[in-house]
TORDO-508895 format. One record per residue (C-alpha): residue in three letters; x, z, y. Coordinates in nm, 2 decimals. Layout:
N
> Ala_X_Z_Y
...
end
This chain:
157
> Unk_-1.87_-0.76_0.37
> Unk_-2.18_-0.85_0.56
> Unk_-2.30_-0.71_0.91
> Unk_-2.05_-0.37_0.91
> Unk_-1.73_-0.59_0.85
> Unk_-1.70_-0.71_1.26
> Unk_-1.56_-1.05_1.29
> Unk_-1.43_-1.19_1.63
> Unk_-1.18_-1.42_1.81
> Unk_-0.91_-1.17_1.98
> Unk_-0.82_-1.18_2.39
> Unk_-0.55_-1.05_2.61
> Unk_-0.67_-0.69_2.54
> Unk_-0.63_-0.72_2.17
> Unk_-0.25_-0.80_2.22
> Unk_-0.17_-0.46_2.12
> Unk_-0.36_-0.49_1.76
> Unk_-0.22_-0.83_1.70
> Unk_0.12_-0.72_1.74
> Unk_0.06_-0.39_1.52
> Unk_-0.10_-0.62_1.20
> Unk_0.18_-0.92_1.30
> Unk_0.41_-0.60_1.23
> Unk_0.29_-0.51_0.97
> Unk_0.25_-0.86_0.82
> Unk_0.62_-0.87_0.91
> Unk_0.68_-0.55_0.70
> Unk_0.49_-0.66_0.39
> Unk_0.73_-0.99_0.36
> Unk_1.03_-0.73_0.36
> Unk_1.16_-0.80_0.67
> Unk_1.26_-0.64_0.99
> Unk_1.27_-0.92_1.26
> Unk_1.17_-0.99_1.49
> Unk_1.12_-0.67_1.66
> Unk_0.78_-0.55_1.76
> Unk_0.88_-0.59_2.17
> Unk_0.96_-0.96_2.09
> Unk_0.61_-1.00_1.87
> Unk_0.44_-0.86_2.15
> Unk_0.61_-1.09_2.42
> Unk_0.50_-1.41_2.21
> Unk_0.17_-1.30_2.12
> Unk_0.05_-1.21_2.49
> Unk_0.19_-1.59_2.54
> Unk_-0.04_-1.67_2.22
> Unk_-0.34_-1.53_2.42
> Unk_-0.33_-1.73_2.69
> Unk_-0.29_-2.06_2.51
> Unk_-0.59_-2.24_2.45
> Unk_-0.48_-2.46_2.17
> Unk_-0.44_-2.07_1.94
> Unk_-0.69_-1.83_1.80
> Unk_-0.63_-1.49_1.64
> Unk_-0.96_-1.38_1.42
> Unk_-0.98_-1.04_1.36
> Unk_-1.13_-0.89_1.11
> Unk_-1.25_-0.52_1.05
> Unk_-1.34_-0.23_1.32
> Unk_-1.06_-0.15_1.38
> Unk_-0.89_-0.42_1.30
> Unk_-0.75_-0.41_0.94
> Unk_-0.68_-0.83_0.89
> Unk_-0.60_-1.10_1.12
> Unk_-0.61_-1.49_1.06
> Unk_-0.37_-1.69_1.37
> Unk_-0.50_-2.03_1.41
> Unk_-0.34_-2.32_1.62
> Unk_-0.46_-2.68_1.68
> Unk_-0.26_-2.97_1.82
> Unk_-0.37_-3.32_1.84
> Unk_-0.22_-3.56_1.56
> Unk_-0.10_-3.91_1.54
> Unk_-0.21_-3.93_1.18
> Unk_-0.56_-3.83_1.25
> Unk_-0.67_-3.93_1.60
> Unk_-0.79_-3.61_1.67
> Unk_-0.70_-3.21_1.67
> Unk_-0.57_-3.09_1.34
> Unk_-0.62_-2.71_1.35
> Unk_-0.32_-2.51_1.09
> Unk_-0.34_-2.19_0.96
> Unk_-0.01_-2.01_1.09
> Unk_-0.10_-1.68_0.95
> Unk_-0.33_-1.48_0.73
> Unk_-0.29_-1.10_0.64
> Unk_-0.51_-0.80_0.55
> Unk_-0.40_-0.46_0.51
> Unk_-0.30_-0.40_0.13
> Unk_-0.56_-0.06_0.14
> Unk_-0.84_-0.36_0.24
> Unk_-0.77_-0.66_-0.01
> Unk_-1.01_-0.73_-0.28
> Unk_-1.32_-0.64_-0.02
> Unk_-1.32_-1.06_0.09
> Unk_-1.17_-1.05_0.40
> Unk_-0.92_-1.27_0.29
> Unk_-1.25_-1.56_0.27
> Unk_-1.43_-1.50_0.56
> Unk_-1.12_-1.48_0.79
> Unk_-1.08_-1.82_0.62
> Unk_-1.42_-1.98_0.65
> Unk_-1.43_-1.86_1.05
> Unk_-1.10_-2.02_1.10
> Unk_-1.26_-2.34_0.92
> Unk_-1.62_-2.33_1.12
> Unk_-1.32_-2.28_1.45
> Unk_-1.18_-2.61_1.35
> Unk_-1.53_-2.74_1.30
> Unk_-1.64_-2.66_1.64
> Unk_-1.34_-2.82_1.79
> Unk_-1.38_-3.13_1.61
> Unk_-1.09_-3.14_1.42
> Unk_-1.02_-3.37_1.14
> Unk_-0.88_-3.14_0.88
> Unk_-0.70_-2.73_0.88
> Unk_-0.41_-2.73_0.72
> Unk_-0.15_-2.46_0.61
> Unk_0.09_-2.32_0.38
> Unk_0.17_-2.12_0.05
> Unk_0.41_-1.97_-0.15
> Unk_0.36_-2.14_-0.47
> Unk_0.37_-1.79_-0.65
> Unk_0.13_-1.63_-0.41
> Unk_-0.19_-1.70_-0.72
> Unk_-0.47_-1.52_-0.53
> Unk_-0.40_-1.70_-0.22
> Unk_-0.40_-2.03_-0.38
> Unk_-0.73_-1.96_-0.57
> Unk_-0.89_-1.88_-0.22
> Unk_-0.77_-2.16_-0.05
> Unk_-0.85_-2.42_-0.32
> Unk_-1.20_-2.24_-0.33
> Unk_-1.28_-2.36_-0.01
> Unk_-1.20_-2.69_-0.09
> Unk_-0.84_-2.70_0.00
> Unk_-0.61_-2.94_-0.19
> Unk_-0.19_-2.95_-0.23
> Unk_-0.03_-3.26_-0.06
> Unk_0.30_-3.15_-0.21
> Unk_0.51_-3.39_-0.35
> Unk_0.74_-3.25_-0.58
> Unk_0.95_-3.56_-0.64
> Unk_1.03_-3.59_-0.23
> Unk_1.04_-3.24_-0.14
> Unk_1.18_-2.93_-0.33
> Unk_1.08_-2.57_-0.26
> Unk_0.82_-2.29_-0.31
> Unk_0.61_-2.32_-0.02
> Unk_0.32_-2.57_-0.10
> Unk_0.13_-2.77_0.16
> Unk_-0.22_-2.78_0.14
> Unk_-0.55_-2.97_0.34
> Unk_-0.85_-2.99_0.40
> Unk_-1.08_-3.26_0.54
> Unk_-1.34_-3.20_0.76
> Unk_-1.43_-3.56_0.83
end
């Protein structure tokens, strides 16, 4: 970690890393679609939208944090969500995980956003841990919704 881990908001000529580490992301979860053609279509799109942010992490890239913001009636202002957060297995346990975390947070900052939110598989421990580090809480509510994907916040006003 530290000065020789590069850390940077991705453009149009990153599509192609994007869509390798979406891939791979893709792979990881054990599943085969979409298809890398159709990844890259909608990540080029992604570029080019102003309301989404890919962070990459590592030279080359070895992690990538996807982060979208959308204004919300609950709020009053932009809420910034964490779509997606992956580093390479052969990378985990160096902190990558955390600082693609607290650039997506000093993002939503920046933007003036009133909270990030995102979610977790409830079995995913190390994940949890990190998020809740960084002052993340779960908004789940058992008794009204069912499942293993938890919903977690947190408020940056």
């Amino acid at each position: 970690m530290g000065p020789e881990t590069p850390l940077r908001i991705a453009g149009k000529s990153d599509v192609a890393t994007i869509t390798d580490l979406i891939v791979d992301f893709r792979d990881f979860m054990g599943s085969d679609s979409p298809n890398r053609a159709e990844v890259e279509v909608v990540v080029f799109e992604l570029t080019e939208d102003r309301n989404t942010e890919f962070i990459l992490i590592g030279e080359p890239a070895c992690g990538f944090l996807q982060i979208r913001y959308r204004l919300s009636v609950w709020t009053g202002t932009d809420d910034a969500w964490v779509e997606d957060v992956f580093v390479d297995e052969s990378r985990r346990g160096n902190g990558y995980g955390r600082m693609l975390m607290e650039a997506a947070i000093q993002s939503a900052t920046r933007r003036g956003c009133g909270r990030v939110q995102l979610d977790v598989n409830q079995d995913n421990e190390a994940a949890l841990k990190l998020y809740e580090s960084l002052g993340f809480v779960t908004i789940h509510n058992e008794d009204k919704w069912q499942g293993s994907d938890l919903m977690l916040t947190r408020q940056l006003r």
